[in-house]
N, C-alpha and C positions, 0 to 999 in steps of 0.2 A: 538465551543470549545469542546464538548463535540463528537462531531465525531472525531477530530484530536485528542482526548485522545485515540479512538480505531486503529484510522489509520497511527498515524505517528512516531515514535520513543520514546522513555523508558526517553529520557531526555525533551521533549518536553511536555510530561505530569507531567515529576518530574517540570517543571518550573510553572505549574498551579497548583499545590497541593501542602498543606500546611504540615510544617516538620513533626508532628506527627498524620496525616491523618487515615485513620482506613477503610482497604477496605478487602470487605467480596466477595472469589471467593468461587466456586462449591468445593469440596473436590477434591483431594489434591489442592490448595494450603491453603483453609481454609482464616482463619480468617488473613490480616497482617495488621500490624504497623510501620510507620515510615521507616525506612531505608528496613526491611524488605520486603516492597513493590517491591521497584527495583528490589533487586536480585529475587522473580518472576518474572517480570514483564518481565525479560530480557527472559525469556522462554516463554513467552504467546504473544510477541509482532509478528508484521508480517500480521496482518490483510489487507488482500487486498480493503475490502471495509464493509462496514457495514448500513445496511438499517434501521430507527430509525422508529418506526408507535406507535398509539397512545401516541403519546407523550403530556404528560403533565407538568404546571411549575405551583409550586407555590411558591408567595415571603412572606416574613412576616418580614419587616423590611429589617436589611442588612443580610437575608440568604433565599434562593433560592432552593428549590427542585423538581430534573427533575427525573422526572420517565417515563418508555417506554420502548418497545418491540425493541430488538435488534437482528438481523438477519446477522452475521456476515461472512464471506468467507477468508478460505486462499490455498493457492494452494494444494492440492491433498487429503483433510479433508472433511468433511462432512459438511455442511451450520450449526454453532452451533450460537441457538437461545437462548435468558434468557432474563431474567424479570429483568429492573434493573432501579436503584436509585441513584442519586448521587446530596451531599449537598454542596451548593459551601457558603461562607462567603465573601462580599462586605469588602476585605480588604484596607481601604485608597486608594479607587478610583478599585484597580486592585482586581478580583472574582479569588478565590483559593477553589478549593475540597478538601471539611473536611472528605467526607468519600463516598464511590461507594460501590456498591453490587450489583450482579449477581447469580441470581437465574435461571438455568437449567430448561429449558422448554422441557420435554419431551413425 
């Protein structure tokens, strides 16, 4: 789930994330919110593939957080790496991301 948030279209991840979610990119696009998210999202999508290491999960109850080294590639861009986090909620059977962050590995 958490790879096809990076690799696969802007509505595909709107359908795993919950309406007022809260995801933290590197500067510019900063901190967003809610509807906000998309209309970045639609400039940062295009990920040709992205490698996951160290990954780790922990559950506590109905919420889940994956943290892990992301190595991602798009065509003619440089390999951009970050540190990232993302907290999913057991909603009524189906897991929704409350909030993702990417932190710049440089």
């Amino acid at each position: 789930m958490e790879e096809r948030f990076w690799t696969s279209d802007s509505d595909n991840a709107r359908a795993t994330t919950a309406e007022n979610a809260i995801m933290i990119f590197p500067y510019p696009p900063g901190i967003l919110q809610g509807e906000q998210i998309w209309h970045g999202l639609k400039r940062r999508t295009g990920w040709r593939s992205v490698a996951m290491t160290g990954r780790r999960a922990t559950q506590c109850g109905d919420i889940v957080i994956l943290s892990y080294h992301a190595s991602a590639e798009k065509p003619d861009l440089p390999i951009y790496e970050a540190l990232c986090a993302s907290t999913y909620l057991n909603d009524a059977g189906g897991w929704l991301r409350t909030s993702h962050q990417q932190t710049l590995v440089v």
